[in-house]
C-alpha positions as CSV (number, residue, x, y, z in Angstrom):
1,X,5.4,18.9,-36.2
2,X,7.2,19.2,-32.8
3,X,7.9,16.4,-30.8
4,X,4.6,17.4,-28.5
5,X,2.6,17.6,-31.6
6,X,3.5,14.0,-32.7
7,X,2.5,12.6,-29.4
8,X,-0.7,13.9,-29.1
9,X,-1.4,13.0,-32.6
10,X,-0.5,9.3,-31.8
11,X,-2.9,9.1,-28.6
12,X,-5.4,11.6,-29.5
13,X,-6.0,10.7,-33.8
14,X,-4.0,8.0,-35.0
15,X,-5.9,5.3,-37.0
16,X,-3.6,2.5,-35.6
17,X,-3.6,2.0,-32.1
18,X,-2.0,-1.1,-31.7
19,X,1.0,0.7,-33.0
20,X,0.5,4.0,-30.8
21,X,0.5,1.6,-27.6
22,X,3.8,-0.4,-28.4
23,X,5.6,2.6,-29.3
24,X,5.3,4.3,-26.0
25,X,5.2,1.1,-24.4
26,X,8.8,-0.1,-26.2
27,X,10.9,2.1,-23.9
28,X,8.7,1.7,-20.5
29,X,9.5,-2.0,-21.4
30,X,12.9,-1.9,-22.0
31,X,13.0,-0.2,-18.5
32,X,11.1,-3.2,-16.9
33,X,13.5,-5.4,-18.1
34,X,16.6,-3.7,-17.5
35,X,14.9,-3.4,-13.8
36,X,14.8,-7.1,-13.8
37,X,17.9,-7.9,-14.7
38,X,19.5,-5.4,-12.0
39,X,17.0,-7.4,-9.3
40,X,18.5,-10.6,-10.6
41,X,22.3,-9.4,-10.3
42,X,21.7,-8.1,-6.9
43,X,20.3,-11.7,-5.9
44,X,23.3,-13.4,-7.8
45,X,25.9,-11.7,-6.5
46,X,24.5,-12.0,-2.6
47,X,24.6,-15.9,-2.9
48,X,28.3,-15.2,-3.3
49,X,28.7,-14.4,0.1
50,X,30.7,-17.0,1.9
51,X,29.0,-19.7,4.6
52,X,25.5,-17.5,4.0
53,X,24.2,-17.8,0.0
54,X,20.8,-19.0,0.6
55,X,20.0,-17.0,3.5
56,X,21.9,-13.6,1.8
57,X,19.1,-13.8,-0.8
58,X,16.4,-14.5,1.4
59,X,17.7,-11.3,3.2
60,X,17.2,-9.4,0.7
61,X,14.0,-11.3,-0.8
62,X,11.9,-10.9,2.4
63,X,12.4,-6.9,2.5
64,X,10.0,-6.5,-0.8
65,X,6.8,-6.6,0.7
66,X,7.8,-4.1,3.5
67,X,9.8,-1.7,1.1
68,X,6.7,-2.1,-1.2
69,X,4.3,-0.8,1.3
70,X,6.4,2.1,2.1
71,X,6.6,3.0,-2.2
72,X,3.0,2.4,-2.8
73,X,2.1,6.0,-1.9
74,X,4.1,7.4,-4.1
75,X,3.0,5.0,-7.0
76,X,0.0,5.9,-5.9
77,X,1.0,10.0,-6.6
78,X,2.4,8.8,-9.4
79,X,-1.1,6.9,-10.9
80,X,-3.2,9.9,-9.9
81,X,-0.6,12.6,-11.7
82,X,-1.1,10.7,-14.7
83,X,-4.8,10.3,-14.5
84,X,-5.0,14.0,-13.6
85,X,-2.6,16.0,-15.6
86,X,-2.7,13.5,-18.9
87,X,-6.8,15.0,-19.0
88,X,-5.4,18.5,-18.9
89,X,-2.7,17.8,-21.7
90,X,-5.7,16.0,-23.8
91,X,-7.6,18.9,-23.1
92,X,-5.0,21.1,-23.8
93,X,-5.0,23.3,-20.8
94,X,-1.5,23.2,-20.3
95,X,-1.2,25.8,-18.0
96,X,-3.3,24.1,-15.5
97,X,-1.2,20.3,-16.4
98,X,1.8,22.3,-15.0
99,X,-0.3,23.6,-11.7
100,X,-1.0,20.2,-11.5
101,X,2.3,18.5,-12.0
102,X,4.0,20.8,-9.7
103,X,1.6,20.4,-6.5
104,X,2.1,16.9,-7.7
105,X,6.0,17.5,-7.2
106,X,5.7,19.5,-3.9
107,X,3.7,16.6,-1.9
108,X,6.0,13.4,-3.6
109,X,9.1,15.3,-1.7
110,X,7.0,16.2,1.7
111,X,5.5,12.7,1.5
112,X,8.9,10.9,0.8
113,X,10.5,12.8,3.4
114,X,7.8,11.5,6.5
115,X,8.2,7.8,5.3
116,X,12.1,7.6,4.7
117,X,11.6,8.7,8.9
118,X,9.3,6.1,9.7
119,X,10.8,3.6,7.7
120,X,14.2,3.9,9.2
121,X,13.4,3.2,12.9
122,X,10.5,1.0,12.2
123,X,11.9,-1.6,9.7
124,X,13.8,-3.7,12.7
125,X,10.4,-4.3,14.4
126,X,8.7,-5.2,11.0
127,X,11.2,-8.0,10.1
128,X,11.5,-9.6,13.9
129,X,8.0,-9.5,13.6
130,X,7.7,-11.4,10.3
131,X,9.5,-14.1,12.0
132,X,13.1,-13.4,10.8
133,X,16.5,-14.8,12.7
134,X,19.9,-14.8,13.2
135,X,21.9,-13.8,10.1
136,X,18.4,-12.8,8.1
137,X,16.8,-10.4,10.7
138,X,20.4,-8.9,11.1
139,X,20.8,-8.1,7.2
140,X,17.1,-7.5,6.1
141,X,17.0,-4.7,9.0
142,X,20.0,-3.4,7.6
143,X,19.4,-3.5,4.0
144,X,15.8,-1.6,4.7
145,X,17.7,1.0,6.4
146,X,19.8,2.1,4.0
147,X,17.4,1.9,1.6
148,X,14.8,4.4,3.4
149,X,16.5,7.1,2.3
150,X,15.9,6.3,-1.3
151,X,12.4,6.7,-0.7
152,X,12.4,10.8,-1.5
153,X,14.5,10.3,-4.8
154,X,11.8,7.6,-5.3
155,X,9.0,9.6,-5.0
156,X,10.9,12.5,-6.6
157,X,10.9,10.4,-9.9
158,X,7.6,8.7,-9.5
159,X,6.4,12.1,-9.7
160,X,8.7,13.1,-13.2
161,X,7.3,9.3,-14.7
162,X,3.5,10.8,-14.0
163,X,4.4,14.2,-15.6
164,X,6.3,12.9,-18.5
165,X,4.3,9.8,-19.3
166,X,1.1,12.3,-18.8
167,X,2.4,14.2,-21.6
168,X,3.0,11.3,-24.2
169,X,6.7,10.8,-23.5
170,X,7.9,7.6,-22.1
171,X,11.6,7.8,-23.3
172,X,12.8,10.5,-21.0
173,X,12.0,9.2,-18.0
174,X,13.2,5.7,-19.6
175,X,16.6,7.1,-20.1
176,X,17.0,8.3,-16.3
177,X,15.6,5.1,-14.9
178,X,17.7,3.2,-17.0
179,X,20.7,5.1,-15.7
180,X,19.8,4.8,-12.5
181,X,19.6,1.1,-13.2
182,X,22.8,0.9,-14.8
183,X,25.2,2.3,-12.6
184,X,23.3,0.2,-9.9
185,X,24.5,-2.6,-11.7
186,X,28.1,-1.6,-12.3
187,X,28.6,-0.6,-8.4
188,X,26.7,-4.2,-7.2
189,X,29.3,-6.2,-7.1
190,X,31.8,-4.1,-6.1
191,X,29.1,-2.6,-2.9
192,X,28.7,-6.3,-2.2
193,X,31.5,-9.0,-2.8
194,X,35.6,-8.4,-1.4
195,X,36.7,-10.6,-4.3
196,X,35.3,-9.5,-7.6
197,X,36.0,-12.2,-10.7
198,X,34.2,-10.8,-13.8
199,X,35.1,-11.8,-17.2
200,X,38.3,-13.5,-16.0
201,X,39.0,-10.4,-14.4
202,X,39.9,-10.4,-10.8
203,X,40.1,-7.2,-8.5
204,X,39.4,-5.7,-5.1
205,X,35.4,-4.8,-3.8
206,X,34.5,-2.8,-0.8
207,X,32.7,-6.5,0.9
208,X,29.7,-4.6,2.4
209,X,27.8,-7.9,1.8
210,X,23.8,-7.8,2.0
211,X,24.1,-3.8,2.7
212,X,26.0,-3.1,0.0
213,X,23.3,-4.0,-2.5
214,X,21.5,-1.3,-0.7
215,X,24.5,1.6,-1.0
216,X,24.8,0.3,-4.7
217,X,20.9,1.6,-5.1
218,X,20.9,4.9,-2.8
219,X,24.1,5.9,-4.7
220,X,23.1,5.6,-8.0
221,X,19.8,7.3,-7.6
222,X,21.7,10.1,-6.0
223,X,24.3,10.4,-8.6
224,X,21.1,10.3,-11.6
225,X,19.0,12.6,-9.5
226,X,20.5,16.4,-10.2
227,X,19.5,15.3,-14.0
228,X,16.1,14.5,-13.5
229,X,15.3,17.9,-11.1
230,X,16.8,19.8,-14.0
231,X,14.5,18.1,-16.6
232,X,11.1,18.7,-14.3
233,X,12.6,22.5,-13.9
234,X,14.7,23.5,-16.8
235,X,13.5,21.0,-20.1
236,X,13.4,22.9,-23.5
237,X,10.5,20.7,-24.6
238,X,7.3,19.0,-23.0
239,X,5.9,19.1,-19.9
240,X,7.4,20.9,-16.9
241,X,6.9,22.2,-13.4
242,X,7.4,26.0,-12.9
243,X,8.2,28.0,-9.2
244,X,5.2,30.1,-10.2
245,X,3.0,27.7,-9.4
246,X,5.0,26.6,-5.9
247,X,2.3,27.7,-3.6
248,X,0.2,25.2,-2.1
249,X,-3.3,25.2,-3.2
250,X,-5.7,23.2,-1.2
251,X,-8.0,22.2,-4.0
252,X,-5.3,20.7,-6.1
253,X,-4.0,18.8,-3.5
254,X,-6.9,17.7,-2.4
255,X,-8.0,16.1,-5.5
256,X,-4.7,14.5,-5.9
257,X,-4.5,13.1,-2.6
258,X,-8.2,12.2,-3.2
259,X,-7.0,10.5,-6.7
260,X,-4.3,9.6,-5.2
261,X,-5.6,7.4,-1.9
262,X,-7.6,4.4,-3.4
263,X,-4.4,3.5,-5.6
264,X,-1.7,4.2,-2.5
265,X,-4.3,2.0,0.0
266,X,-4.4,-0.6,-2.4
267,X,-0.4,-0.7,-3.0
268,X,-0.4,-0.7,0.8
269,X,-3.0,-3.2,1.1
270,X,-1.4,-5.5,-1.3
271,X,1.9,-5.1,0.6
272,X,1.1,-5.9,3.7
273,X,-0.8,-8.7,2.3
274,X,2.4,-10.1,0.9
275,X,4.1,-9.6,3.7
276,X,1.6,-11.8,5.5
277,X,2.2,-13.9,2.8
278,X,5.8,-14.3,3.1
279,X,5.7,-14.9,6.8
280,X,3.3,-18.0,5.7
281,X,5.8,-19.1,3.4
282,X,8.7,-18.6,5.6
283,X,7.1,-21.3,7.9
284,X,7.7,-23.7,5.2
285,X,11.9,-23.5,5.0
286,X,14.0,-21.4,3.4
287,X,14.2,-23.2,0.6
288,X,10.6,-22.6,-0.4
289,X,11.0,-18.6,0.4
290,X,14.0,-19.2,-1.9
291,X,11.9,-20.8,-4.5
292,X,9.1,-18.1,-4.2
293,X,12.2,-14.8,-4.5
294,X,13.4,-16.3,-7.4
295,X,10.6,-17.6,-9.4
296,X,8.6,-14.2,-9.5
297,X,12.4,-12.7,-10.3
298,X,12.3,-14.8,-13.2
299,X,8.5,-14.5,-14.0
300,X,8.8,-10.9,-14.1
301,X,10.9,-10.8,-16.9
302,X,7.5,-11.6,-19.4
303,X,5.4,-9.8,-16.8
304,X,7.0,-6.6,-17.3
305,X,5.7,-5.9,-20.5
306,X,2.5,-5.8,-20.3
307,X,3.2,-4.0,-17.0
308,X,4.8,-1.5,-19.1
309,X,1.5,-1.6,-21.6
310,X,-1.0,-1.0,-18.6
311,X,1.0,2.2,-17.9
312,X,0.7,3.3,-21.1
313,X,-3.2,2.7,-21.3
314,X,-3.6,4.8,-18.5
315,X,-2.1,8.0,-20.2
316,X,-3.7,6.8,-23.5
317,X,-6.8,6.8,-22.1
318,X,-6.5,9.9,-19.9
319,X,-5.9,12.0,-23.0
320,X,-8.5,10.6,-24.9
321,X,-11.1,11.5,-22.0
322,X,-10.0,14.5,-21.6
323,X,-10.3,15.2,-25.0
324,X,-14.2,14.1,-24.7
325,X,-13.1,11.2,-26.9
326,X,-14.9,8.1,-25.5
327,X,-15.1,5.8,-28.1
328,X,-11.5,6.1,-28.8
329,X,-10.7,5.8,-24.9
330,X,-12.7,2.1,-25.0
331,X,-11.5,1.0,-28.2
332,X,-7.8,1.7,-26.5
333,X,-8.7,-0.8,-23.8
334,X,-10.0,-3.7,-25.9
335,X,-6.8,-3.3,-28.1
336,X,-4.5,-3.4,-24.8
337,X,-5.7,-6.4,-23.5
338,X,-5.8,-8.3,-27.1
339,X,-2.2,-6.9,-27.4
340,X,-1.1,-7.8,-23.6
341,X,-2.5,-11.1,-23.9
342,X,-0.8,-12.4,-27.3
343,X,2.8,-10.8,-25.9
344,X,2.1,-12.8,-22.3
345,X,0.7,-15.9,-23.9
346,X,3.8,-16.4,-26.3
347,X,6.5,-15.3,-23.5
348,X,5.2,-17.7,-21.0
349,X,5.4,-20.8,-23.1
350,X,8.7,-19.8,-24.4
351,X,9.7,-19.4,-20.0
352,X,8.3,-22.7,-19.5
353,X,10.9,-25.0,-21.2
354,X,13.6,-22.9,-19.4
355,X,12.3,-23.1,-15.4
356,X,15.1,-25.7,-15.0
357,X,18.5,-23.6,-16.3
358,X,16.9,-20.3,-14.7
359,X,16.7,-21.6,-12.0
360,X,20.0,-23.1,-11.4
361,X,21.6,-19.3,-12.4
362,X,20.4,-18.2,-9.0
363,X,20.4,-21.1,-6.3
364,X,22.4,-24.2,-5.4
365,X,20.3,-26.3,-3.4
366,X,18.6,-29.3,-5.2
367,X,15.8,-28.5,-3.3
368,X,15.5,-24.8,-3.8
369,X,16.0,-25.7,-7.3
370,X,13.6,-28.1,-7.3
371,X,10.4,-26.1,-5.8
372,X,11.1,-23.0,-7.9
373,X,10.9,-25.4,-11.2
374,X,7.6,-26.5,-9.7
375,X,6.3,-23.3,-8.6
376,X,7.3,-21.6,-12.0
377,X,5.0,-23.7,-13.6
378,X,1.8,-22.7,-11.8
379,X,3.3,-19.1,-12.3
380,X,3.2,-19.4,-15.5
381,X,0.1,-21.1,-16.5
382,X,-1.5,-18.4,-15.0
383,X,0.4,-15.0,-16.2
384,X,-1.8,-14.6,-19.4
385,X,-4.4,-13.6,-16.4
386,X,-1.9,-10.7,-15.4
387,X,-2.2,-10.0,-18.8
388,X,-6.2,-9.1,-17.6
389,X,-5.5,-8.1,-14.5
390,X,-2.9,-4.9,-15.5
391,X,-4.9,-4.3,-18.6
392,X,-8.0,-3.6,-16.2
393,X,-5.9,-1.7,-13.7
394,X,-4.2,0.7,-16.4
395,X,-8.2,1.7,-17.3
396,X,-9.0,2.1,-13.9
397,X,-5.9,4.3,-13.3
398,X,-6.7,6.2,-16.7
399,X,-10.2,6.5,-16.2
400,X,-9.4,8.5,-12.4
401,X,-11.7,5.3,-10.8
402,X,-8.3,4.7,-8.9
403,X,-11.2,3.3,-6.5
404,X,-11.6,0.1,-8.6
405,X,-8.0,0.2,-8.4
406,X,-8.1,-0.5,-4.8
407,X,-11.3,-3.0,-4.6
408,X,-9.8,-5.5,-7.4
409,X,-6.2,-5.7,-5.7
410,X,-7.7,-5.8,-2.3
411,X,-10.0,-8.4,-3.8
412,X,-7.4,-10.5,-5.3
413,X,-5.2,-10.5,-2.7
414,X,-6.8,-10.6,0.7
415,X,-10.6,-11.9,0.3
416,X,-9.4,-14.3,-2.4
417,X,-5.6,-15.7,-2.5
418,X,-4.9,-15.1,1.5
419,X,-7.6,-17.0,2.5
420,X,-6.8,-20.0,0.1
421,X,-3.2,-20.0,1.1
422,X,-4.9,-20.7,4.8
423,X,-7.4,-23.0,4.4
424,X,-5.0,-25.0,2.0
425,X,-1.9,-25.2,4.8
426,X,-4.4,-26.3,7.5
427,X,-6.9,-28.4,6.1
428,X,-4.9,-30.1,3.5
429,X,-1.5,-31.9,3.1
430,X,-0.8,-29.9,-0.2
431,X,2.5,-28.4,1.6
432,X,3.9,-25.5,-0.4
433,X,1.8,-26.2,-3.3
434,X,-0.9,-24.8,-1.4
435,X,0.4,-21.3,-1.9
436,X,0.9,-22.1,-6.0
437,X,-1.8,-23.5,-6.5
438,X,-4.1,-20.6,-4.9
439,X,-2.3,-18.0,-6.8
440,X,-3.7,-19.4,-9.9
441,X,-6.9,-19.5,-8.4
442,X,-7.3,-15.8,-7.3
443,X,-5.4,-14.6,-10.8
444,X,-8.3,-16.9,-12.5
445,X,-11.2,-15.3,-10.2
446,X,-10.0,-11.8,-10.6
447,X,-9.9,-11.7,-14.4
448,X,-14.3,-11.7,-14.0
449,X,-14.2,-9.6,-11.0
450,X,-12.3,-6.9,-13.6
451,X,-14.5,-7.3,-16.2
452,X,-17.5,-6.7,-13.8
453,X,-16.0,-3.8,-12.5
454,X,-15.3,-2.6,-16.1
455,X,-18.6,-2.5,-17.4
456,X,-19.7,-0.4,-14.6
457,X,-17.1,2.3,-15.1
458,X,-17.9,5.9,-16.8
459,X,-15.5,7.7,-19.0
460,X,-16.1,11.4,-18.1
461,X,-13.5,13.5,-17.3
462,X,-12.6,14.5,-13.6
463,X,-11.2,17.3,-14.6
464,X,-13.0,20.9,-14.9
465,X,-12.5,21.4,-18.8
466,X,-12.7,24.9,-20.3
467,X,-13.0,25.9,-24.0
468,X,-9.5,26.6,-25.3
């Protein structure tokens, strides 16, 4: 059997499932992680900078939520391409997955284009706004600059993930992404510090500071780029995109973008809502924004795998539906979340003894240090709910209800954990463990909100299906 063949044997027929989901989830994992750990080196090499360490991170830290509201629409792409197209490779209409995969390609660039623009002259005015100074609002401003003109690459390759990961393959785009990641990683330091000592080895960097995190990422992503065009174009095997099928065709389009809204808005949503968040937890020092950066740096580590396993339920499920194979499409989802849950379960007690040492690999402050070992631990208690939370979200995305997609994150985030946050920093004397403690809360909530939502959800195809 071809490569192709295997695949769709795994999703589509294979007995064991549990082993179907960790091998395509393996290399979307590795990925995660390798992501991490590049996050984690940008963050420790910025508190390098001389006179500036904790405010360097927070510089960097406090441009997520913004730069996260600007990607969301092309995750969004990216979660309706594989809800889409992974029905048409089930049902193996293939030449109607590529129709797809290329409008799919076509709109990521025209979309990515319009935001890098907007983001560009509007990111000064977003950080003044979210209360940034001095040193901070200088850097952040900067750093989102650059960094705006990643956003087409991004899209670019959100749009490659969908069509590859739609098609059973999760290595190939694992291989680019990691790549991407680690050149990123090799040019940090040097982007970044004047005085580079590595190993015992000393030598010469270009000292772009805060920005030069930023150069390090566009740069890579432009050197990995030309690779992954020529894989959507030119591959020998899988899933591709063809000029034949360049036009634009307003129905296709339309049902992406309509696929494609109720994930993006919800991205957005969640965004924004973090951003609102970290102007709230700005007003408590910088020492608790430092503790909130660098905890959920940490915490991601053991979240990223069953990140990686939602992604993968999504296609699995896709294929399955569009296969007209329904029973096999909910068994799929009661074996994620038994799977996601054991992995996050066991990762987060292992985390817990090691806040402490983690946490002192990143900041210097007693304080800082102190906060982030206390807000680690109502991080962790409560990740086995992510667990829930993505396992839900992959189903939604795989199902094509990208509109429960939306209505739980919005739901988590700005009827549930906003409000708490509030209520708990004006009418109570908690101080910063107000914000910890109603994360947990909303992650607890959420996890029956999910399974209400589940059990309304249909698994027919939203694809037109024809006999093959």
């Amino acid at each position: 059997m071809t490569k192709e063949d295997n695949r769709r044997y795994l999703i589509l027929k294979d007995s064991n499932i549990y082993k179907g989901l960790l091998i395509l989830a393996l290399p979307l994992m590795l990925n995660n992680f390798i992501r991490t750990i590049h996050d984690l080196v940008d963050m420790y090499f910025v508190k390098s900078i001389p006179g500036h360490a904790t405010e360097a991170v927070n510089s960097i830290a406090v441009t997520f939520p913004v730069l996260f509201t600007f990607i969301s629409l092309g995750m969004g792409l990216g979660i309706a391409g594989t809800a889409l197209i992974s029905q048409f490779v089930g049902s193996n209409q293939r030449d109607d997955a590529r129709c797809y995969a290329t409008n799919l390609f076509v709109i990521a660039v025209v979309v990515g284009i319009v935001l890098n623009i907007v983001m560009y002259f509007g990111s000064p005015y977003v950080m003044y706004w979210m209360g940034n100074d001095g040193f901070t609002l200088e850097k952040s401003s900067n750093y989102l600059q650059i960094r705006s003109f990643e956003l087409t690459l991004l899209f670019i390759f959100f749009a490659f993930t969908a069509i590859k990961q739609s098609d059973g393959d999760t290595v190939t785009p694992v291989v680019y992404g990691v790549s991407t990641i680690i050149i990123n990683i090799i040019l940090t330091p040097i982007m970044i510090l004047e005085d580079i000592n590595i190993f015992g080895l000393s030598f010469s960097g270009l000292g772009y500071g805060v920005e030069g995190a930023a150069y390090a990422t566009l740069i890579a992503h432009l050197i990995v780029m030309p690779f992954v065009l020529y894989q959507l174009f030119f591959s020998k095997t899988g899933l591709t995109i063809s000029f034949k099928f360049h036009k634009f065709r307003r129905k296709i389009s339309k049902q992406i973008m309509r696929t494609a809204l109720p994930a993006s808005s919800g991205q957005a949503l969640t965004a924004i809502g973090f951003i609102i968040m970290t102007t709230i937890i700005i007003s408590y020092g910088v020492d608790t924004l430092a503790a909130f950066s660098i905890g959920n740096r940490i915490a991601s580590l053991i979240l990223h795998p069953v990140m990686a396993i939602g992604g993968v339920v999504a296609a699995y499920i896709g294929q399955n539906i569009g296969n007209l194979n329904v029973e096999r499409a909910k068994e799929t989802f009661k074996k994620a979340m038994i799977l996601s849950l054991v992995i996050m379960t066991v990762l987060s007690i292992i985390v817990m003894f090691l806040r402490e040492p983690l946490a002192m690999i990143f900041l210097e402050e007693s304080e800082a240090i102190d906060l982030t070992v206390k807000y680690m631990f109502y991080l962790i208690i409560g990740l086995p709910l992510m667990a829930i939370f993505q396992t839900f979200i992959g189903t939604f995305n795989g199902t094509g209800h990208t509109k429960f997609t939306f209505a739980i994150g919005v739901t988590r985030l700005w009827i549930l954990r906003i409000p708490l946050i509030l209520i708990f920093k004006y009418f109570t004397d908690m101080g910063s463990s107000g914000i910890w403690t109603a994360m947990l809360i909303s992650n607890f909530i959420i996890a029956f909100v999910g399974y209400g939502m589940y059990k309304t959800l249909d698994f027919k195809p939203r694809i037109e299906l024809r006999d093959n």
